[in-house]
N, CA, C and O of each residue as an XYZ file, in Angstrom:
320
protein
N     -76.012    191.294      0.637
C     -74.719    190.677      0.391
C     -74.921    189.163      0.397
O     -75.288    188.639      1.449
N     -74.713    188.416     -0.691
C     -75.065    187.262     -0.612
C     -73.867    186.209      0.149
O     -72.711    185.959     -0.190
N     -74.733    185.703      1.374
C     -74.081    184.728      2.285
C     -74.505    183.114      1.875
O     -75.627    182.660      1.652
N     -73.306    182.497      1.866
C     -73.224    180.995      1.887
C     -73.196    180.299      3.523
O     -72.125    180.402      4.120
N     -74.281    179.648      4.190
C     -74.893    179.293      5.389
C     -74.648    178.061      5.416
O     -74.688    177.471      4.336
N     -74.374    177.420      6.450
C     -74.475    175.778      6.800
C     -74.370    175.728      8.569
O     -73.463    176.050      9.335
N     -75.325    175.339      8.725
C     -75.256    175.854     10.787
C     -75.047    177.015     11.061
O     -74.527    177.432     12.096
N     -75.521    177.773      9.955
C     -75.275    179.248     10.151
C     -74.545    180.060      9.325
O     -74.448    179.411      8.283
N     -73.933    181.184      9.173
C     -72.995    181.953      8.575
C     -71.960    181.343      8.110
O     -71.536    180.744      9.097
N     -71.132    181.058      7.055
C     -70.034    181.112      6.937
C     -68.683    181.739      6.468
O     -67.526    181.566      6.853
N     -69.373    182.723      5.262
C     -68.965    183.550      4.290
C     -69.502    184.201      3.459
O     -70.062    183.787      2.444
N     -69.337    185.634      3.936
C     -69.978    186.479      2.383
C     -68.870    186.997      1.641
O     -67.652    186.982      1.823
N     -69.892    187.628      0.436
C     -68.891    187.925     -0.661
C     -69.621    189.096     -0.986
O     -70.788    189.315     -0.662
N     -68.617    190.094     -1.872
C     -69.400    191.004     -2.881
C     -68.656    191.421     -3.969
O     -67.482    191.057     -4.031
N     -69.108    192.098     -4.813
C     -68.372    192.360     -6.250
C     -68.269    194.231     -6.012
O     -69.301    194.900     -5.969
N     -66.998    194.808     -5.889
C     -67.076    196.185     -6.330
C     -66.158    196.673     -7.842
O     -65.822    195.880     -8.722
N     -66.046    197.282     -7.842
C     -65.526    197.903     -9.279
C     -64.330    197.600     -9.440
O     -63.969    197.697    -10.613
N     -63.195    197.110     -8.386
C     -61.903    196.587     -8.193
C     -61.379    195.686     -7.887
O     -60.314    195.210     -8.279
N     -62.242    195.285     -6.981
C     -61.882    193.814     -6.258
C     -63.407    193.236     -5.731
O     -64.308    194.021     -5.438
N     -63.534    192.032     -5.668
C     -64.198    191.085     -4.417
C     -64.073    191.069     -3.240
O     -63.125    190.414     -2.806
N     -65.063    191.850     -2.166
C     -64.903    191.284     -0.938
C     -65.353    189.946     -0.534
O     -66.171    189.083     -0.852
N     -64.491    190.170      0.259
C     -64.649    188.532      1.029
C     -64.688    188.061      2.542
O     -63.691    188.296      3.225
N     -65.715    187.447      3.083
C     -65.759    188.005      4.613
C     -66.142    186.351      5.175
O     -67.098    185.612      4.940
N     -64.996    186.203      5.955
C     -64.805    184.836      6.465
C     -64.783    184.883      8.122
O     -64.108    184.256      8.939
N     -65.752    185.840      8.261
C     -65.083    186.137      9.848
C     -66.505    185.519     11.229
O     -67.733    185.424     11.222
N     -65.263    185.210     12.345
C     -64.541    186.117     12.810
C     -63.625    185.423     12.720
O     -62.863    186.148     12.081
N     -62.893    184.151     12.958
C     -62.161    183.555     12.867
C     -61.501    182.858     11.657
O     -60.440    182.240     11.744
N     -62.256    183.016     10.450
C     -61.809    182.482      9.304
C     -60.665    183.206      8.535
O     -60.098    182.634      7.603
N     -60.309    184.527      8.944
C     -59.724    185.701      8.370
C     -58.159    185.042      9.130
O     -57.189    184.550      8.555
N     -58.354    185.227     10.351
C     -57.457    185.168     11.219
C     -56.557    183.868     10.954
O     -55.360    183.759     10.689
N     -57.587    182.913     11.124
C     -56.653    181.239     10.306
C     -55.809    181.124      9.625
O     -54.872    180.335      9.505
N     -56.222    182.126      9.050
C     -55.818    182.129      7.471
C     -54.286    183.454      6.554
O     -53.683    183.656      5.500
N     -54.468    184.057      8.310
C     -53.507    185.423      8.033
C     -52.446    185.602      7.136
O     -52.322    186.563      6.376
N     -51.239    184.094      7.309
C     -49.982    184.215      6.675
C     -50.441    184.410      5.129
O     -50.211    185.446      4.505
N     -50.976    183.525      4.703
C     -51.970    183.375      3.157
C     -52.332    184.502      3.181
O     -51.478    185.148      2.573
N     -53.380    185.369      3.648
C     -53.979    186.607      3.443
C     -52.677    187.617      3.076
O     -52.662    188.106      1.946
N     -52.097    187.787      3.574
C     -51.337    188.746      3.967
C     -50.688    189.960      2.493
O     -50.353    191.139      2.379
N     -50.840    188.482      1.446
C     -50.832    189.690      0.044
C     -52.102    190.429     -0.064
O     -51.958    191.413     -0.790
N     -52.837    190.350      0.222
C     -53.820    191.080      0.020
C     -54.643    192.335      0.880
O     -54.626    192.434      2.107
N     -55.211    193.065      0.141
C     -55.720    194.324      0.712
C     -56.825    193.813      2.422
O     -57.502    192.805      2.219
N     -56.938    194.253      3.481
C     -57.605    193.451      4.336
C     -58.261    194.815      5.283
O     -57.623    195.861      5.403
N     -59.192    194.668      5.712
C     -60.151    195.806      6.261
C     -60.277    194.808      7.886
O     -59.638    193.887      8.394
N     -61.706    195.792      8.326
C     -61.779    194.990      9.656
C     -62.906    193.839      9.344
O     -64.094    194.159      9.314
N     -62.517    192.580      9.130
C     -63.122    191.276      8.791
C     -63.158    191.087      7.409
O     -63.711    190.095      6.932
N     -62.507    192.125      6.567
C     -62.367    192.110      4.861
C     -61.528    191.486      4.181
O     -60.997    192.594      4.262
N     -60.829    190.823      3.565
C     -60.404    190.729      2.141
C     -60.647    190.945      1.054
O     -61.650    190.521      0.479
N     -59.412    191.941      0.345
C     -60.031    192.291     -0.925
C     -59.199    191.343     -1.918
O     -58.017    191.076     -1.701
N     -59.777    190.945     -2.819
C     -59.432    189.981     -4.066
C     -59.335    190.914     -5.341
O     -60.246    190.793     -6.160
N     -58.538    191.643     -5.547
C     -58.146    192.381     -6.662
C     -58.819    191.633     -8.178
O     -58.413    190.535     -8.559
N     -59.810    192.362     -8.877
C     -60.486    192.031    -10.273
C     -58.869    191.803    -11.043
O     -58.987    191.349    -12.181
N     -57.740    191.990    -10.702
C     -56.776    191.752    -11.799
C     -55.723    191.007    -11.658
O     -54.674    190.876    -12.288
N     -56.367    190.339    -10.325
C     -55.385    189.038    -10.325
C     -56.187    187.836    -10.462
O     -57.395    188.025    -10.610
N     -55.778    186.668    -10.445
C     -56.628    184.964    -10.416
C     -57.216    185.271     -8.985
O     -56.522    185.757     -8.092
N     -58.551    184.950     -8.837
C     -59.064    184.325     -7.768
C     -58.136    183.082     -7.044
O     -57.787    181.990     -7.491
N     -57.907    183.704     -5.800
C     -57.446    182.263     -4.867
C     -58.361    181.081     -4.534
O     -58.638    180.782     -3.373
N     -58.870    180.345     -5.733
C     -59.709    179.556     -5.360
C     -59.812    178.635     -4.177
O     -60.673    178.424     -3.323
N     -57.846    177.866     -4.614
C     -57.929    176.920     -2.975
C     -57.881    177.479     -2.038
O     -58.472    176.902     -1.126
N     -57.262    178.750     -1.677
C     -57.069    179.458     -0.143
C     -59.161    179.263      0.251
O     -59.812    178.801      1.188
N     -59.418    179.760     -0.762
C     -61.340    180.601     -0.764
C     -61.668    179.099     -0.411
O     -62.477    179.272      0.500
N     -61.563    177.894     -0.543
C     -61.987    176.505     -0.598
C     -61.791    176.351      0.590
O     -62.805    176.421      1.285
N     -60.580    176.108      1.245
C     -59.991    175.962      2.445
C     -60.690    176.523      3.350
O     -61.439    175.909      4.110
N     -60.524    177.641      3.350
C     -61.445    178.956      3.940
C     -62.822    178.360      4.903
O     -63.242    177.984      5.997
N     -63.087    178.635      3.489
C     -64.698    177.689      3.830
C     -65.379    176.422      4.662
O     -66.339    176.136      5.377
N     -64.199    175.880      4.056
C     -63.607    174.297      4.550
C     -63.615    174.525      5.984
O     -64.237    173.781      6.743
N     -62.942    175.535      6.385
C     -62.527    175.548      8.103
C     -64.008    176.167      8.302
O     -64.798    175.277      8.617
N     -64.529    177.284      8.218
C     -65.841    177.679      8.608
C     -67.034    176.859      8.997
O     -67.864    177.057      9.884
N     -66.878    175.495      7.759
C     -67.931    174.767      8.061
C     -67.900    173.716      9.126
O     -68.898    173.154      9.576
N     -66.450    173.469      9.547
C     -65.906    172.985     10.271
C     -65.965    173.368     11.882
O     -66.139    172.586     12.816
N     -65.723    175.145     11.945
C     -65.956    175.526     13.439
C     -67.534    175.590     13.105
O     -68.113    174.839     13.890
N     -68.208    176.059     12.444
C     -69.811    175.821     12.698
C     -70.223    174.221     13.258
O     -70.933    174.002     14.240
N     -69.675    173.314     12.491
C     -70.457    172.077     12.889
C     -70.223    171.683     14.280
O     -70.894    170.879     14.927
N     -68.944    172.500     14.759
C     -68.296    171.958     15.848
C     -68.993    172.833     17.039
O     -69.047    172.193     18.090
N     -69.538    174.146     17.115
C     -70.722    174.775     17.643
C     -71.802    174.503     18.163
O     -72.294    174.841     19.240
N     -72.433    173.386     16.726
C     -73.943    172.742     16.888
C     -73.380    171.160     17.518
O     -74.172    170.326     17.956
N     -72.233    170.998     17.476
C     -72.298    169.421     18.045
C     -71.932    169.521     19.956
O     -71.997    168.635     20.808
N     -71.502    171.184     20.086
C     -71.119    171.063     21.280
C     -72.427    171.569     21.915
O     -72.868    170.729     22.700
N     -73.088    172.531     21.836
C     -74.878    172.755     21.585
C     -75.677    171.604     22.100
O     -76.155    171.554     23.233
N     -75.781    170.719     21.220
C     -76.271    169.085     20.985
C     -75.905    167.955     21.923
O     -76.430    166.844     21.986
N     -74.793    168.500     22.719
C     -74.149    167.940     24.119
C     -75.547    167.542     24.885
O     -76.474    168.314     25.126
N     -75.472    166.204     25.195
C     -76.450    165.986     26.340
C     -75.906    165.763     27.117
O     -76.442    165.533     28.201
């Protein structure tokens, strides 16, 4: 499943016959709930229906926050 990494994990994705999963977790899902909430959602899933527009800015945002609690991980880590 191809993952996008920066201090680590941030988000995977995959392509099935209907929709895109999308896996922002553990906390990226949750952030993000009210927004999610049209959509199909598993345990740490979002599904992105092949027959609607991709939510690009929500998926941007998303990310946006992920890379955000990661950096904030390695800077508290990095604490001397």
């Amino acid at each position: 499943m191809p993952t996008f990494t920066l201090n680590g994990n941030l988000v995977y994705f995959a392509g099935f016959k209907n929709h895109v999963g999308f896996y922002a977790t553990p906390k990226g899902n949750a952030a993000f709930e009210q927004e999610l909430s049209a959509y199909k959602q598993g345990k740490g899933s979002i599904q992105f229906p092949l027959t609607q527009p991709m939510p690009l800015d929500l998926i941007a945002r998303m990310v946006k926050f992920r890379a955000e609690e990661n950096g904030a991980k390695v800077a508290k880590t990095n604490k001397p």
